[in-house]
gemmi code that builds the backbone of each chain (N, CA, C; Angstrom):
import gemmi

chains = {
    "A": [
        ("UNK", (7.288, -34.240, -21.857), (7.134, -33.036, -21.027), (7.381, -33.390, -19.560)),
        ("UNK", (8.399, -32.592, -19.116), (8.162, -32.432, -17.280), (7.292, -32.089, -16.578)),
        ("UNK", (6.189, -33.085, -16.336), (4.863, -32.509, -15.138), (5.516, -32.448, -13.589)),
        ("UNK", (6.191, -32.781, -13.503), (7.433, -32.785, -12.036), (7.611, -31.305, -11.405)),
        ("UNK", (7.225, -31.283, -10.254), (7.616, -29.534, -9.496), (8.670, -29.133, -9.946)),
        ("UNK", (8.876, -27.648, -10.264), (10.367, -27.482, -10.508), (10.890, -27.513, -8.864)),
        ("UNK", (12.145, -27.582, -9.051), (12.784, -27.605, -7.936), (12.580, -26.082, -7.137)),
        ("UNK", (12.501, -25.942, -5.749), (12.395, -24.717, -4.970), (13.802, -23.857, -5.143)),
        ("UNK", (13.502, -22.640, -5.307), (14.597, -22.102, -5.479), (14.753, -20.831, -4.209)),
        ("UNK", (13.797, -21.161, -3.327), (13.353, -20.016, -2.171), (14.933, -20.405, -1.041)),
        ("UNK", (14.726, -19.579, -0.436), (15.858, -19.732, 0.581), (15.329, -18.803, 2.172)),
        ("UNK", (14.682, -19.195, 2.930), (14.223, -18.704, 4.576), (15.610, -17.629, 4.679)),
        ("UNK", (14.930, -16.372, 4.558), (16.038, -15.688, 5.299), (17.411, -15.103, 4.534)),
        ("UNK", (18.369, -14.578, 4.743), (19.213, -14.628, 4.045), (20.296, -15.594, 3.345)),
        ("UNK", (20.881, -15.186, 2.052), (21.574, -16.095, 1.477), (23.223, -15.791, 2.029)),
        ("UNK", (23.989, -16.827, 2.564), (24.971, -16.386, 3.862), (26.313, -16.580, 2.406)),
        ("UNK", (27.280, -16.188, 2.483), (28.519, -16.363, 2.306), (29.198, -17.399, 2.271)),
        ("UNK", (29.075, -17.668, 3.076), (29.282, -19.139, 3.181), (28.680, -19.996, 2.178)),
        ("UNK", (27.114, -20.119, 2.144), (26.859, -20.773, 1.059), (27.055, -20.601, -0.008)),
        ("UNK", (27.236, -19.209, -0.668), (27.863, -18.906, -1.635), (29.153, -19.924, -2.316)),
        ("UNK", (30.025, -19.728, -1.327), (31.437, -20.522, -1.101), (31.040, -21.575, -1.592)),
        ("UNK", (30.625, -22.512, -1.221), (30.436, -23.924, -1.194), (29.882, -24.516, -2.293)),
        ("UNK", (28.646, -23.223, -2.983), (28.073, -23.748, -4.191), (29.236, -23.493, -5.189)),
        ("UNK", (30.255, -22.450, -4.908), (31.542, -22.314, -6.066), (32.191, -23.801, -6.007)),
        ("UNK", (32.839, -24.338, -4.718), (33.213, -25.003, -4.182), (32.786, -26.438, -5.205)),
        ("UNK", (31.257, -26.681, -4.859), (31.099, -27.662, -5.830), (31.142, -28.209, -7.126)),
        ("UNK", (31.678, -26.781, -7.698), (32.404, -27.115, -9.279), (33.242, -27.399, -9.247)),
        ("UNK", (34.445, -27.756, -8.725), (35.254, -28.430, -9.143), (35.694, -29.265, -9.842)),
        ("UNK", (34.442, -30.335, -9.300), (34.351, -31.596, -10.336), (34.190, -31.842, -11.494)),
        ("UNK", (33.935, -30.554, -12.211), (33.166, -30.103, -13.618), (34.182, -29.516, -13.791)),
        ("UNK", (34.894, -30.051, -14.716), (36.341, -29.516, -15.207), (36.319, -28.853, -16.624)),
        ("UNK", (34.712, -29.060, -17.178), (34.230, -28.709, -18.267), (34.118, -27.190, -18.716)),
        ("UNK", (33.911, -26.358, -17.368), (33.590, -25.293, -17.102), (35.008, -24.232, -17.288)),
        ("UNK", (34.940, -23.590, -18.138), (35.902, -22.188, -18.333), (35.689, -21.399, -17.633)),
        ("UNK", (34.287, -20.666, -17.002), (34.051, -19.437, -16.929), (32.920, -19.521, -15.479)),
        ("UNK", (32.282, -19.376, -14.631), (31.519, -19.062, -13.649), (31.296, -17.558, -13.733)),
        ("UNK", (29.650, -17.011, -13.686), (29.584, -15.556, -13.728), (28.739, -15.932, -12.372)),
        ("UNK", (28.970, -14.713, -11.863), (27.884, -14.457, -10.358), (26.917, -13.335, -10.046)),
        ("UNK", (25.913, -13.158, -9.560), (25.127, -12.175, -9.789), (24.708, -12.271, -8.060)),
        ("UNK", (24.758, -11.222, -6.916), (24.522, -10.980, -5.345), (23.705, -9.961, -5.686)),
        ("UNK", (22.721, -9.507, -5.378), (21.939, -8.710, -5.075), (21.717, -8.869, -3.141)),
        ("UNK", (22.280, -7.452, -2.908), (21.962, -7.067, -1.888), (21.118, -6.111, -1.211)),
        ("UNK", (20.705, -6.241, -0.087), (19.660, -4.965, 0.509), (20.455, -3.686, 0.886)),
        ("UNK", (19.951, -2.383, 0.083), (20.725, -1.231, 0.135), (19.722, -0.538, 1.461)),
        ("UNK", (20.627, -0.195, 2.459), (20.144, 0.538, 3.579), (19.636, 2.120, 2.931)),
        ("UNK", (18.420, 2.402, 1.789), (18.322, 3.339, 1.264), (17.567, 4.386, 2.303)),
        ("UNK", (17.595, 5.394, 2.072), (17.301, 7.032, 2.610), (15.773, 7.790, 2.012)),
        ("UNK", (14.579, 7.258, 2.869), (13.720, 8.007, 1.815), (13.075, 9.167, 3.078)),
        ("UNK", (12.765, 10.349, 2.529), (12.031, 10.922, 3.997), (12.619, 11.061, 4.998)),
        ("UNK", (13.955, 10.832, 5.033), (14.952, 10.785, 6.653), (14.778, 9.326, 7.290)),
        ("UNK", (13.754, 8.299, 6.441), (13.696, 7.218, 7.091), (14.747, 5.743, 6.462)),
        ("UNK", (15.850, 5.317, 7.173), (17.058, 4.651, 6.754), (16.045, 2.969, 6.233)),
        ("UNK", (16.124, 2.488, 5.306), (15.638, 1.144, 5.433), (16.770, 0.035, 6.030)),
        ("UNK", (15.726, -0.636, 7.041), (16.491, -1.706, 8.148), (16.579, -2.900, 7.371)),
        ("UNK", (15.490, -3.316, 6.678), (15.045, -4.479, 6.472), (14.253, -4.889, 5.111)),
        ("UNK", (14.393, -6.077, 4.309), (13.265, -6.190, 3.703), (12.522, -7.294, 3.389)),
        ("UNK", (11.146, -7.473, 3.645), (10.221, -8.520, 4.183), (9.675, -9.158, 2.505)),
        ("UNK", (10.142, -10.293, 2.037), (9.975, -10.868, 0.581), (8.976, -12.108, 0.790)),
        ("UNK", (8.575, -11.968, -0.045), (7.243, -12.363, -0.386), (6.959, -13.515, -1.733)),
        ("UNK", (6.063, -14.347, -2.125), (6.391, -14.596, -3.334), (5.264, -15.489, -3.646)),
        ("UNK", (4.459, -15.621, -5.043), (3.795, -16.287, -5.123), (3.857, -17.815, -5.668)),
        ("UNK", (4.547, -18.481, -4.810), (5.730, -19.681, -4.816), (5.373, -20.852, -5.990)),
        ("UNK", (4.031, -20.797, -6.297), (3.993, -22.345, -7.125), (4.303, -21.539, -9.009)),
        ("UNK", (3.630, -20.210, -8.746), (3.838, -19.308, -10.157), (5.098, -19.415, -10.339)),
        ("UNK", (6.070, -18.181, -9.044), (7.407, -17.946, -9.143), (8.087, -19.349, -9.699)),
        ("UNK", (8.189, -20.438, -9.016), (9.130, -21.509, -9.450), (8.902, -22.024, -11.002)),
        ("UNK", (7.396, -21.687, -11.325), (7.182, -21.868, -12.697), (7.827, -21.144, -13.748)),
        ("UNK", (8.050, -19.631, -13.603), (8.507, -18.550, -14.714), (10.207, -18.658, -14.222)),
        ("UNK", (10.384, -19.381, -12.917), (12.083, -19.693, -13.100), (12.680, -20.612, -13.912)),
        ("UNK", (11.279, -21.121, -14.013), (11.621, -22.567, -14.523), (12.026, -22.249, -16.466)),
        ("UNK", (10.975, -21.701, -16.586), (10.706, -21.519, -17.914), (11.906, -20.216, -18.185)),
        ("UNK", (12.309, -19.281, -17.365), (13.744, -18.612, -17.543), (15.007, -19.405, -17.836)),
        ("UNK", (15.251, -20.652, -17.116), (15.867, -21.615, -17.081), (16.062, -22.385, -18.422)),
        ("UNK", (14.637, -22.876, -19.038), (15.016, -23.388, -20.502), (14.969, -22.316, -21.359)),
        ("UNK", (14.818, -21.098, -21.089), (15.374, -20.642, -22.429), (16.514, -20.320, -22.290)),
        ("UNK", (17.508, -19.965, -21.569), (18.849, -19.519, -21.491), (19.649, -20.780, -21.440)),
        ("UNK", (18.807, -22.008, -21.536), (19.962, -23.077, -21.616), (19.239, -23.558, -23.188)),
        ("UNK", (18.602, -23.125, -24.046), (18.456, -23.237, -24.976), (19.316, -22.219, -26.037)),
        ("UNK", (19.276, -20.935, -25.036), (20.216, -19.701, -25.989), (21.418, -20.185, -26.221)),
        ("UNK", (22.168, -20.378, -24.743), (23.695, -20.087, -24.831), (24.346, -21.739, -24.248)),
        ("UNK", (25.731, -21.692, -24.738), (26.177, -22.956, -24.346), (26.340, -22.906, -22.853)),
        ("UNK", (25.586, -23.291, -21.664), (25.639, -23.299, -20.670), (25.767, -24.516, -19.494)),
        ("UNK", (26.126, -24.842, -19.096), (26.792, -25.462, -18.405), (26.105, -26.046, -17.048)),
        ("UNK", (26.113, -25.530, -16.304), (24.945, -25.149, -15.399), (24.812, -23.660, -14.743)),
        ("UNK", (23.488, -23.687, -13.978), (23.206, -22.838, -13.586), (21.737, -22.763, -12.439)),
        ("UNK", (22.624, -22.387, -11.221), (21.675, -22.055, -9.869), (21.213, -21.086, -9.954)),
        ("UNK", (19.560, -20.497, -8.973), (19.517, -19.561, -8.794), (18.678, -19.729, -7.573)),
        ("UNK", (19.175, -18.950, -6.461), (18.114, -18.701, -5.379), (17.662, -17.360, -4.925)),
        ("UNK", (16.744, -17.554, -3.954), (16.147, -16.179, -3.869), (15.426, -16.018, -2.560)),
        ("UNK", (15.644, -14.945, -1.793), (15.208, -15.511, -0.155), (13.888, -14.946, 0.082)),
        ("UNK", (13.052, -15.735, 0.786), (11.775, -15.404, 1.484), (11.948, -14.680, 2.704)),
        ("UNK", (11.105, -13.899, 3.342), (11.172, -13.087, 4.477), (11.889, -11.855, 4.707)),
        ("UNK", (12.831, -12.090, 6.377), (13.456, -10.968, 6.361), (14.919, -10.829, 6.239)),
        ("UNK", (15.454, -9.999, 5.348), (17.104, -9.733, 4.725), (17.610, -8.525, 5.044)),
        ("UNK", (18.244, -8.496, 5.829), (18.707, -7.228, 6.305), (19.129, -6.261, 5.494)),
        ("UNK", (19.513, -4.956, 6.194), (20.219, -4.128, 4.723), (22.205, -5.271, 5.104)),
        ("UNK", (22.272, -4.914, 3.744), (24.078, -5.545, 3.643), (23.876, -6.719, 3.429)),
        ("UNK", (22.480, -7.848, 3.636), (22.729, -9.268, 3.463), (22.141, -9.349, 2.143)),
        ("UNK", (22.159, -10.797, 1.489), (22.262, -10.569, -0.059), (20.547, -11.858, 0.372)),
        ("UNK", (19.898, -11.049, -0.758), (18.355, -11.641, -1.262), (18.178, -12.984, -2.740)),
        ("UNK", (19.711, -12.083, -3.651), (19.517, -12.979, -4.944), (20.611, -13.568, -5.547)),
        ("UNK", (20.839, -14.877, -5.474), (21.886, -15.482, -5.970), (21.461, -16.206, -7.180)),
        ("UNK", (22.351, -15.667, -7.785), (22.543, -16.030, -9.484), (24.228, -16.940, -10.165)),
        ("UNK", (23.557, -17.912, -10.310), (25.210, -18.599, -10.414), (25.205, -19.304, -11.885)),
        ("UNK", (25.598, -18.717, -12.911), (26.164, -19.319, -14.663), (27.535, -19.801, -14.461)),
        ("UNK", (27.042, -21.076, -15.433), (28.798, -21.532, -15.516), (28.680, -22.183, -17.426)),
        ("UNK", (29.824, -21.979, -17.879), (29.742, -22.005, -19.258), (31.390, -22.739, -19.207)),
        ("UNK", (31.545, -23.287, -20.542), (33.073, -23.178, -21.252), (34.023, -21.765, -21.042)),
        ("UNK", (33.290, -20.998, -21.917), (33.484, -19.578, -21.765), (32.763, -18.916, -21.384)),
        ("UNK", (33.520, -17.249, -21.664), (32.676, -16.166, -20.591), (31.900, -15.875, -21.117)),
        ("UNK", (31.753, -15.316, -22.420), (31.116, -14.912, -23.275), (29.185, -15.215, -22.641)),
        ("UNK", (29.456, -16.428, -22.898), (27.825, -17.044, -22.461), (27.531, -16.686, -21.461)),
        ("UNK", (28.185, -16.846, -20.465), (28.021, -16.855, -18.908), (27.664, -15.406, -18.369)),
        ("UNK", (28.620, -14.652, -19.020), (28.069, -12.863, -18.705), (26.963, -12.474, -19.250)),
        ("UNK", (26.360, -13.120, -20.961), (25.755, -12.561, -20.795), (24.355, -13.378, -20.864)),
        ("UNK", (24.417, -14.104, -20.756), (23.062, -14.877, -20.067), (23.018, -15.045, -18.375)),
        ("UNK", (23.722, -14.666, -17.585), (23.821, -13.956, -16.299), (22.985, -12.527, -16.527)),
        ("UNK", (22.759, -11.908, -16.839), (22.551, -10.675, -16.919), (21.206, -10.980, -17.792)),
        ("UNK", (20.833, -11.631, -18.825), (19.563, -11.929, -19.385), (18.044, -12.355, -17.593)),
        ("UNK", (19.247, -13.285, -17.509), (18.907, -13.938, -16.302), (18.190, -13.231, -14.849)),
        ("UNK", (18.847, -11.923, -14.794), (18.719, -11.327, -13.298), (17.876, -10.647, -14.006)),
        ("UNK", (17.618, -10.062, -15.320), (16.733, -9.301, -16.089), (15.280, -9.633, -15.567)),
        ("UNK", (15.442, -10.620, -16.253), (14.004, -11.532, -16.147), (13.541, -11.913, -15.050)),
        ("UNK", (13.858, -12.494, -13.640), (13.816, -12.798, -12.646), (13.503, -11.462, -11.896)),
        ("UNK", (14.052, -10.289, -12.140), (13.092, -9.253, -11.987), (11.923, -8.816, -12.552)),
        ("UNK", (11.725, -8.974, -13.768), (10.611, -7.984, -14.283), (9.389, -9.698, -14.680)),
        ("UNK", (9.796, -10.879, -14.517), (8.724, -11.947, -14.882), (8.398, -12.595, -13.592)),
        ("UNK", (9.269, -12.758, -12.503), (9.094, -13.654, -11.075), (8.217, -13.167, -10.093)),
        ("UNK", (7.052, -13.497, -9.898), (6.071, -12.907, -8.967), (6.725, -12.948, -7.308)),
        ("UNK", (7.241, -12.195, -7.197), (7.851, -11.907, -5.528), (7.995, -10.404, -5.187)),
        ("UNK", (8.059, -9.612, -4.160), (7.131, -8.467, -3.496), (8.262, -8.479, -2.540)),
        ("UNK", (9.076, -7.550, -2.277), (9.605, -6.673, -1.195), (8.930, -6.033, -0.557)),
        ("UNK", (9.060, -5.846, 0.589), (8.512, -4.768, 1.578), (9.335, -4.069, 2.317)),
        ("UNK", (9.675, -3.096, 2.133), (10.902, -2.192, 2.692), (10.328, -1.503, 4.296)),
        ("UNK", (11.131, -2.044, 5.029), (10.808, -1.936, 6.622), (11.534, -0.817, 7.221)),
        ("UNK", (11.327, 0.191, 7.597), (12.020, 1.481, 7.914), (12.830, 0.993, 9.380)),
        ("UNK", (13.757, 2.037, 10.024), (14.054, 1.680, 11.074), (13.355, 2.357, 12.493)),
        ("UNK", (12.433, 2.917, 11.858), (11.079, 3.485, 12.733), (10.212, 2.527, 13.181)),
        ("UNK", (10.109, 1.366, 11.763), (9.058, 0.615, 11.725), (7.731, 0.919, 10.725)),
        ("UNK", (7.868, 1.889, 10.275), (7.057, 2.085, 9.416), (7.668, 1.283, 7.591)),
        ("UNK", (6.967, 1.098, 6.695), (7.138, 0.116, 6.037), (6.275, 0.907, 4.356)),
        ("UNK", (6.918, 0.225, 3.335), (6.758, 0.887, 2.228), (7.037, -0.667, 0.984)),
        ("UNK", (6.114, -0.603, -0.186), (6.381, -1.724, -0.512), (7.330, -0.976, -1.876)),
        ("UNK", (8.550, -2.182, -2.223), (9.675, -1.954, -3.132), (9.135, -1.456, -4.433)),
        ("UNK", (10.033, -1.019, -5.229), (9.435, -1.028, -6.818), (10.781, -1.153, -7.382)),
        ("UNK", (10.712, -1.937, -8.230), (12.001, -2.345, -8.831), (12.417, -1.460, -10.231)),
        ("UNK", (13.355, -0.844, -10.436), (13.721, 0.277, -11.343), (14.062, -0.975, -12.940)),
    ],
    "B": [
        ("UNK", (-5.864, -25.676, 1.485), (-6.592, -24.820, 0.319), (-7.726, -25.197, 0.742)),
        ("UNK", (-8.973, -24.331, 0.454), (-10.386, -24.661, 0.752), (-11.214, -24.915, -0.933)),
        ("UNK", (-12.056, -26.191, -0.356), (-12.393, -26.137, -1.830), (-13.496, -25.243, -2.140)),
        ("UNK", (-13.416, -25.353, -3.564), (-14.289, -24.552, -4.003), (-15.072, -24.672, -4.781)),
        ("UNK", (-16.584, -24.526, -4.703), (-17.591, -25.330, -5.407), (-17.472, -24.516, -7.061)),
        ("UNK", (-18.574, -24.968, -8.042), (-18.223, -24.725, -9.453), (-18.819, -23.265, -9.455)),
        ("UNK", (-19.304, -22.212, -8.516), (-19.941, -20.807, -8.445), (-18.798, -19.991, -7.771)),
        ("UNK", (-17.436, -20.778, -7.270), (-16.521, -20.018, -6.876), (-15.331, -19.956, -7.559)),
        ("UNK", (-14.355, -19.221, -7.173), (-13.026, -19.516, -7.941), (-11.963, -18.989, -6.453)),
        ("UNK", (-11.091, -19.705, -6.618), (-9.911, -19.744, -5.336), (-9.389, -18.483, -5.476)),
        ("UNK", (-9.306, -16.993, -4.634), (-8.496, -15.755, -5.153), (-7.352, -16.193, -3.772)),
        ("UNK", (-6.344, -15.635, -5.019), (-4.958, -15.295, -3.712), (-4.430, -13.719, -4.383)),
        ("UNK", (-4.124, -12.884, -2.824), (-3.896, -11.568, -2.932), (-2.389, -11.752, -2.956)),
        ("UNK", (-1.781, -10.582, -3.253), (-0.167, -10.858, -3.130), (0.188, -9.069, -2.520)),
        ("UNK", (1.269, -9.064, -1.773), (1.593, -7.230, -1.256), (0.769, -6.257, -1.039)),
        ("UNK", (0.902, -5.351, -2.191), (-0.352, -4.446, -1.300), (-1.547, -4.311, -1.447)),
        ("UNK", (-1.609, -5.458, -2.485), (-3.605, -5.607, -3.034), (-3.746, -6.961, -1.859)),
        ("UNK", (-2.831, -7.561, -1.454), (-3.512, -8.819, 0.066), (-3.489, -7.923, 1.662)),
        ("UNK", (-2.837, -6.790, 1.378), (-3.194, -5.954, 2.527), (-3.945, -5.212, 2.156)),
        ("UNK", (-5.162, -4.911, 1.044), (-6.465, -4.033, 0.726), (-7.721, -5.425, 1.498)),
        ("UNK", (-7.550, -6.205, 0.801), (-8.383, -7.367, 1.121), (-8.136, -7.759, 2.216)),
        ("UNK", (-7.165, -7.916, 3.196), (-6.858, -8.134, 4.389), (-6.884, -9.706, 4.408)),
        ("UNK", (-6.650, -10.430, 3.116), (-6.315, -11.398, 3.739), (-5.395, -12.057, 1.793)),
        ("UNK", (-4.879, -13.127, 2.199), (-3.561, -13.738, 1.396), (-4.693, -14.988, 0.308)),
        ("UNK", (-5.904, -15.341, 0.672), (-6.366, -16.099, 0.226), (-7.221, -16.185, 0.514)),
        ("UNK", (-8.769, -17.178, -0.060), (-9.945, -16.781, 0.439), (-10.842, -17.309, -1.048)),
        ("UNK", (-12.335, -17.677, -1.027), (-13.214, -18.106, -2.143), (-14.058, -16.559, -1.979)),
        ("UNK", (-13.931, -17.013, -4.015), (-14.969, -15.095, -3.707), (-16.084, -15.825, -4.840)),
        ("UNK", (-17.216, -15.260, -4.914), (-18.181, -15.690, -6.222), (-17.544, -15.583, -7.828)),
        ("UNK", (-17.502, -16.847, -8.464), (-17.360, -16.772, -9.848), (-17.502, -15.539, -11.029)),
        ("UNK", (-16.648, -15.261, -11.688), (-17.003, -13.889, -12.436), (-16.603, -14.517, -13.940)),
        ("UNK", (-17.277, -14.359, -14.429), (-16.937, -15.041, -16.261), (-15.475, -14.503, -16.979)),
        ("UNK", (-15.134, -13.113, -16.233), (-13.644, -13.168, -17.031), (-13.168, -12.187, -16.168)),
        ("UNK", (-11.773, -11.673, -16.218), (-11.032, -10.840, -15.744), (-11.297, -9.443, -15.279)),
        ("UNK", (-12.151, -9.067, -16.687), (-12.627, -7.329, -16.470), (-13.910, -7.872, -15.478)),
        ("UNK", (-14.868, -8.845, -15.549), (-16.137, -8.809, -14.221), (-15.190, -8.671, -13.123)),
        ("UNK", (-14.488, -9.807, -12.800), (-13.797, -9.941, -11.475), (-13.098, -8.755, -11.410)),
        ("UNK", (-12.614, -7.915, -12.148), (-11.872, -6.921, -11.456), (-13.091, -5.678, -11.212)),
        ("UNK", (-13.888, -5.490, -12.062), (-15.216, -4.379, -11.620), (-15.488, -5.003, -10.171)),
        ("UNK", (-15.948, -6.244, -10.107), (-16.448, -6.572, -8.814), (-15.385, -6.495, -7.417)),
        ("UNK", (-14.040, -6.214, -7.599), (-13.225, -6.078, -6.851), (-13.391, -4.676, -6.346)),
        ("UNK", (-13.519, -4.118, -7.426), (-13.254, -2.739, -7.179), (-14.259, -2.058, -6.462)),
        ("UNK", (-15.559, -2.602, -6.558), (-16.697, -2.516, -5.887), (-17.050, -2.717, -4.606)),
        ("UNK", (-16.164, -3.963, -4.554), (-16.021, -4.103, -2.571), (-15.183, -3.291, -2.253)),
        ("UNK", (-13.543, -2.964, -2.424), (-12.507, -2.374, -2.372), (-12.316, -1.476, -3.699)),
        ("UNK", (-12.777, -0.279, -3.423), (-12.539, 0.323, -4.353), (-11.586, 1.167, -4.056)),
        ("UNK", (-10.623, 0.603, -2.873), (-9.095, 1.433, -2.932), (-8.011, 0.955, -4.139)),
        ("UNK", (-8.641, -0.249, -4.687), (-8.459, -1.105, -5.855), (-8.210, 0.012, -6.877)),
        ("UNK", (-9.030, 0.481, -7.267), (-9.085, 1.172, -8.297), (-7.839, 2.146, -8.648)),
        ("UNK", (-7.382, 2.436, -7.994), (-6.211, 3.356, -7.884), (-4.547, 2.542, -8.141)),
        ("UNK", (-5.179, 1.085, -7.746), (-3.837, 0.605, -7.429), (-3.335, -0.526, -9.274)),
        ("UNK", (-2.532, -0.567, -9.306), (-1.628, -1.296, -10.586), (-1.682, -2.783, -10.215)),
        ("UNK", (-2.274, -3.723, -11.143), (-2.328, -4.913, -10.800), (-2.689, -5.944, -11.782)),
        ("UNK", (-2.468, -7.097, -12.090), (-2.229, -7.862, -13.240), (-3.123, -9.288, -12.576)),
        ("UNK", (-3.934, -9.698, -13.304), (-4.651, -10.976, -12.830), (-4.380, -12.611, -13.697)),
        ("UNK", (-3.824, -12.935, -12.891), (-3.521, -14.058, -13.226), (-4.257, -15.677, -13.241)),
        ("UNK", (-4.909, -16.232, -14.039), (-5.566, -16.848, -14.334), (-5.021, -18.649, -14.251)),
        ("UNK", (-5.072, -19.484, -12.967), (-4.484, -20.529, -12.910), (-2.595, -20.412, -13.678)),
        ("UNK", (-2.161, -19.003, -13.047), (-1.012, -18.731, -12.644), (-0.161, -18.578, -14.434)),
        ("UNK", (-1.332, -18.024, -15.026), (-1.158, -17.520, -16.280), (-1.571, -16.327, -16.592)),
        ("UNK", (-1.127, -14.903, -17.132), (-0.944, -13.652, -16.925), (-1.126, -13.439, -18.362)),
        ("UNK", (-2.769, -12.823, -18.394), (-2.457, -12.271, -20.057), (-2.944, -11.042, -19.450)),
        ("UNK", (-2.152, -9.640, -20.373), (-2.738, -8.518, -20.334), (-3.725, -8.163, -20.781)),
        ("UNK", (-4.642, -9.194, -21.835), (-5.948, -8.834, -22.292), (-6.932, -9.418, -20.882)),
        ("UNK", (-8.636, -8.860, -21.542), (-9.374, -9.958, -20.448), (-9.322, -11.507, -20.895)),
        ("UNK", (-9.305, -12.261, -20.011), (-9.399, -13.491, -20.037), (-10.645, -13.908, -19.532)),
        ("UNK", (-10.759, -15.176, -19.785), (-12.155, -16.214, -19.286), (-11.456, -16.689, -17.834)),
        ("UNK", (-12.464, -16.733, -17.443), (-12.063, -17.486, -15.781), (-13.327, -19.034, -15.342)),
        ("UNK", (-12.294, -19.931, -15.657), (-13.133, -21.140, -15.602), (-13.578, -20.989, -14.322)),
        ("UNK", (-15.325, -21.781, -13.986), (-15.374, -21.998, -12.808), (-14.510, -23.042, -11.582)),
        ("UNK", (-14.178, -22.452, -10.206), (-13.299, -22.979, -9.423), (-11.820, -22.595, -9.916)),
        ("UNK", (-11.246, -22.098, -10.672), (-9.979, -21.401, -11.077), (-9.089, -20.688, -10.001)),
        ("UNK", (-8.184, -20.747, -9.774), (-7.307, -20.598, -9.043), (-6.470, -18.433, -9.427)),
        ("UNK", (-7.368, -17.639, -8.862), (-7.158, -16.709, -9.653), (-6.263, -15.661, -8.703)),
        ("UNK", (-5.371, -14.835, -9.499), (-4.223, -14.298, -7.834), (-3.807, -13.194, -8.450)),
        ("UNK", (-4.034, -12.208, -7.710), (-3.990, -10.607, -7.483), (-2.268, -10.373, -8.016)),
        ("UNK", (-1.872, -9.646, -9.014), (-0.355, -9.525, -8.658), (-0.288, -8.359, -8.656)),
        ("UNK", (0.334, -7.151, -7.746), (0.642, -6.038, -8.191), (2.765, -6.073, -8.917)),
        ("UNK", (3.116, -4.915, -8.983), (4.197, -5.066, -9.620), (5.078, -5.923, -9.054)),
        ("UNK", (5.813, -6.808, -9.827), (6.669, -7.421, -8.831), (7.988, -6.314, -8.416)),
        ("UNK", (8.633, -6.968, -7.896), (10.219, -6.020, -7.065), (10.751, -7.143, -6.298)),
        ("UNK", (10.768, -8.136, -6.948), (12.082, -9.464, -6.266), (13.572, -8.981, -6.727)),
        ("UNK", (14.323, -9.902, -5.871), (15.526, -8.996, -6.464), (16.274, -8.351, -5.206)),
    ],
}
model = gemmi.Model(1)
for chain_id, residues in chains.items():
    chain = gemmi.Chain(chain_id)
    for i, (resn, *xyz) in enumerate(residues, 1):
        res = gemmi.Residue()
        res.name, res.seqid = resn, gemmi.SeqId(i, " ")
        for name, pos in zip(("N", "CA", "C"), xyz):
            atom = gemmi.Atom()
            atom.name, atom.element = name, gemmi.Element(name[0])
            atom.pos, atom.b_iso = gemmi.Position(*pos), 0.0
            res.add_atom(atom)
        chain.add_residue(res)
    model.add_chain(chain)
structure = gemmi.Structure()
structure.add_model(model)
structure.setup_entities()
C-alpha cells in the first residue's frame, strides 16, 4: 500500500495556456500514446439578478480533496488502458474566461481517453471536496452549485 | 493544528457552513456520533438547520450516522461545486 501524500494537484490562481502547452508539449517522448483527450473548464461570466459574475474564489478541503483524486485516479487506470493522466485544479481567485480545471488523458487510443476523460471530470465534480464562491461585479458574492 | 485532548475532536468548516461558524477550524466538545454532533451544531447555530451538509469523519463521508472517535478530525462539507 501507498502511505505516501498523493501528489498536490492544486494550482494558486489560474491555470494559464501556456501551461497547458507545455504539459501537451511533454508527451512527446511517449511515443506510446495514440490519443490525448483534454477537459478546460472555465469561469462563465454568468447573469443572475442583473448581477454579471467577475470572479470565482475556490476553496478546498486539501488533504480529503487530494485523497478522492487519488482514489479517482486508480480506478480509471484500473478501468481503461491508460497511459497517463494529469489533473489540476486552481485554488482562489479565477477570473471569468480563465480556466479553474485541467484534465489531461492520454491512451493508445481514443476510445479510452474520451471516455474515461469524461468519467473523470464526472467525479471530480460530484466526489472532490472544493467550494466556489461566485463574486459579483458589485462585490456582492453567492456560493456555486454545480448542475 | 491545535491539539486536542481525548473530550475534543478537531472540527473544520468548509463555504457556507465556515462562514455560519465564522471560523475554518477550531476544537469543539466530543459528541459520540454524527447525529449528537450535528443536534449540537444546530443548537449553537441553528442557521445550520436549514442548510445541506455531509460530515465527514477523519475525511471519510458516510451518509449514515457514524461514531466519532475521541480527538477525530471531523469537517463540515456542504455541496461541493469544484470545477
Amino acid at each position: 500500500m501507498s502511505e505516501k501524500k498523493p501528489k498536490s494537484i492544486f494550482i494558486q490562481g489560474p491555470i494559464s495556456g501556456v501551461f497547458v502547452g507545455e504539459s501537451i508539449a511533454k508527451h512527446q517522448s511517449k511515443t506510446d500514446i495514440g490519443a490525448h483527450a483534454l477537459f478546460l473548464g472555465q469561469v462563465r461570466a454568468d447573469v443572475r439578478d442583473g448581477q454579471r459574475v467577475s470572479h470565482i474564489d475556490y476553496s478546498a478541503y486539501e488533504d480529503m480533496a487530494l485523497q478522492k483524486v487519488h482514489d479517482i485516479r486508480e480506478a480509471a487506470f484500473g478501468q481503461y488502458p491508460l497511459t497517463c493522466m494529469h489533473i489540476y485544479h486552481s485554488l482562489g481567485t479565477v477570473g471569468a474566461g480563465e480556466i479553474s480545471l485541467f484534465v489531461f488523458v492520454s491512451s493508445p487510443h481514443r476510445d479510452a481517453a474520451f471516455t474515461a476523460l469524461r468519467q473523470i471530470v464526472d467525479q471530480i465534480k460530484s466526489d472532490v471536496p472544493i467550494w466556489g464562491k461566485e463574486v459579483f461585479v458589485d462585490g456582492d458574492a453567492t456560493w456555486k452549485v454545480n448542475r | 493544528m491545535n491539539i486536542v485532548s481525548e473530550k475534543e475532536i478537531h472540527l473544520l468548516a468548509f463555504g457556507m457552513i465556515a462562514e455560519v461558524l465564522n471560523s475554518q477550524e477550531r476544537t469543539w466538545p466530543w459528541a459520540m456520533d454524527t447525529d449528537a454532533l450535528r443536534a449540537d451544531l444546530i443548537h449553537i447555530f441553528p442557521e445550520l438547520k436549514d442548510m445541506p451538509f455531509v460530515i465527514a469523519v477523519d475525511m471519510e463521508v458516510n451518509h449514515m450516522n457514524q461514531p466519532i472517535p475521541p480527538g477525530a478530525t471531523v469537517a463540515l462539507l456542504p455541496p461541493y461545486s469544484g470545477g
